[in-house]
VOMAR-492894 format. One record per residue (C-alpha): residue in three letters; x, y, z; residue number from 1. Coordinates in pm, 1 decimal. Layout:
! VOMAR-492894
+-------+----------+----------+----------+-------+
| lovex |     east |    north |       up | zator |
+-------+----------+----------+----------+-------+
|   ALA |        X |        Y |        Z |   NUM |
...
+-------+----------+----------+----------+-------+
This chain:
! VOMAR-492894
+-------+----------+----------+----------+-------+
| lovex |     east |    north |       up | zator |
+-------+----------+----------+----------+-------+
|   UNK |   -452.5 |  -6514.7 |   6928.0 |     1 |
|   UNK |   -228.3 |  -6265.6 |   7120.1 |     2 |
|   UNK |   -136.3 |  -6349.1 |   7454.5 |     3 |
|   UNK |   -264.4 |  -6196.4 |   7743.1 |     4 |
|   UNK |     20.4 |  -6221.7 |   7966.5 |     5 |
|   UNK |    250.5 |  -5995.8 |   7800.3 |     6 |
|   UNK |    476.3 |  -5745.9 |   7990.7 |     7 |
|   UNK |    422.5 |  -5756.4 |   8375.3 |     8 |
|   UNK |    227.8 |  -6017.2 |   8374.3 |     9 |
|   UNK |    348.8 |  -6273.7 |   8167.3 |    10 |
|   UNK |    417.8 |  -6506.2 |   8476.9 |    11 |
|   UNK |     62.4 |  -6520.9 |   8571.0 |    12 |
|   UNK |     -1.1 |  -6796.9 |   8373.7 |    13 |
|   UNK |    301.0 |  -6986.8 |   8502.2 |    14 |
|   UNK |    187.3 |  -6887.9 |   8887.3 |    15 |
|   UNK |   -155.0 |  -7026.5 |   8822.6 |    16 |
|   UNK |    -38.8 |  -7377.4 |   8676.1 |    17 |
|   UNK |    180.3 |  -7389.4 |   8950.7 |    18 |
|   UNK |    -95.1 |  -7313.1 |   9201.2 |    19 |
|   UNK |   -339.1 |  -7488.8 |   9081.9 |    20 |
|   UNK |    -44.7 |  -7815.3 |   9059.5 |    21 |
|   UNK |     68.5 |  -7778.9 |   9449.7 |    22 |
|   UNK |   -303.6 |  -7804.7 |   9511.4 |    23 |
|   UNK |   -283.3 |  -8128.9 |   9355.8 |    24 |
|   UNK |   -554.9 |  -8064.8 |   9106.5 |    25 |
|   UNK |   -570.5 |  -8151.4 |   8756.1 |    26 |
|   UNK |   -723.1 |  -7882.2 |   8544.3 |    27 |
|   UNK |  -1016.4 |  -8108.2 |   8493.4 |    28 |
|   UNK |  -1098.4 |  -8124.1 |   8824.7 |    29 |
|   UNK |   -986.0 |  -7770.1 |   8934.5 |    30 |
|   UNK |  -1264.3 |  -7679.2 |   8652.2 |    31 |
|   UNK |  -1538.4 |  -7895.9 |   8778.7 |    32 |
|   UNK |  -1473.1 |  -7750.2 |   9127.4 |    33 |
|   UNK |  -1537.1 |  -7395.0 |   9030.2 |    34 |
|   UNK |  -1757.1 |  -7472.8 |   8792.3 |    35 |
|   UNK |  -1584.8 |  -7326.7 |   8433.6 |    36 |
|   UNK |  -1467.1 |  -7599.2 |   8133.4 |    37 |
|   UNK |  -1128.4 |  -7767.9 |   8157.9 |    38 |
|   UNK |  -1102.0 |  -7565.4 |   7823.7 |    39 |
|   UNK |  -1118.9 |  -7211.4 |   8020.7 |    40 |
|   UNK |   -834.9 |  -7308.7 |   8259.5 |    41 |
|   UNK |   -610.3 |  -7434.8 |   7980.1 |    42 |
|   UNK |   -627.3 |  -7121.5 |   7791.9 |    43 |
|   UNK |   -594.1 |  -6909.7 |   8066.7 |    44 |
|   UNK |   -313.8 |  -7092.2 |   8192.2 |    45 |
|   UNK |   -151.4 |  -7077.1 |   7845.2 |    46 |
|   UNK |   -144.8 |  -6759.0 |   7879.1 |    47 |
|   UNK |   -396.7 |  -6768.9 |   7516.5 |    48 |
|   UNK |   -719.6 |  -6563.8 |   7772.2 |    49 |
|   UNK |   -720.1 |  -6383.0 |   8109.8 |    50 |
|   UNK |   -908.9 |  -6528.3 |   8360.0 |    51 |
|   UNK |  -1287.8 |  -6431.5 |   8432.6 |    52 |
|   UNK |  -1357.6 |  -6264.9 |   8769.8 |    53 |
|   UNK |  -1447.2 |  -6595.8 |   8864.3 |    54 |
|   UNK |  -1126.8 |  -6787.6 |   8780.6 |    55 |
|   UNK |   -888.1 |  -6532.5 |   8948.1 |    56 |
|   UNK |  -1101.1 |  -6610.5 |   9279.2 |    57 |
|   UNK |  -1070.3 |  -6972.8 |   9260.1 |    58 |
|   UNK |   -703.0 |  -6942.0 |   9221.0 |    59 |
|   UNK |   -641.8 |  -6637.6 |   9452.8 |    60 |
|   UNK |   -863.0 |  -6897.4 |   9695.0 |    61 |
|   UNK |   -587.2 |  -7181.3 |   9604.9 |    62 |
|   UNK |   -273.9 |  -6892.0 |   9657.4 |    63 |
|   UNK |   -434.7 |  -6845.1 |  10029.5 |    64 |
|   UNK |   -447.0 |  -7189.6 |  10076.4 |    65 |
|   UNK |   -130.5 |  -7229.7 |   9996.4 |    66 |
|   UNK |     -6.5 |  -6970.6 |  10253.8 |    67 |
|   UNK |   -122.4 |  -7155.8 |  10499.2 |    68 |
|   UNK |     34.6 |  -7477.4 |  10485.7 |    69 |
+-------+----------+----------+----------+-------+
């Protein structure tokens, strides 16, 4: 399968492990919260599948969170 994050965004599966990491999630848990598989985050954090609509919220949610601290 061709990767999604090709050209300018082939960091944005490297920022998402890393957000989803500093929130101190696993991606099992992370996926339970918002309610997808652990399967979905792994690929999309692989870089293998971009991220439903859904996904990018939950992690844009974790970037704001992360602002804050």
């Amino acid at each position: 399968m061709a990767k999604y994050g090709v050209g300018t965004g082939a960091r944005l599966p490297i920022i998402f492990r890393n957000l989803r990491r500093s929130a101190g999630y696993t991606q099992a848990q992370f996926a339970a919260q918002i309610g997808v598989t652990e399967y979905m985050i792994r690929v999309v954090e692989q870089g293998e599948r971009p991220p439903s609509q859904a996904v990018l919220n939950a992690y844009g949610a974790l970037a704001s969170q992360a602002q804050k601290r």
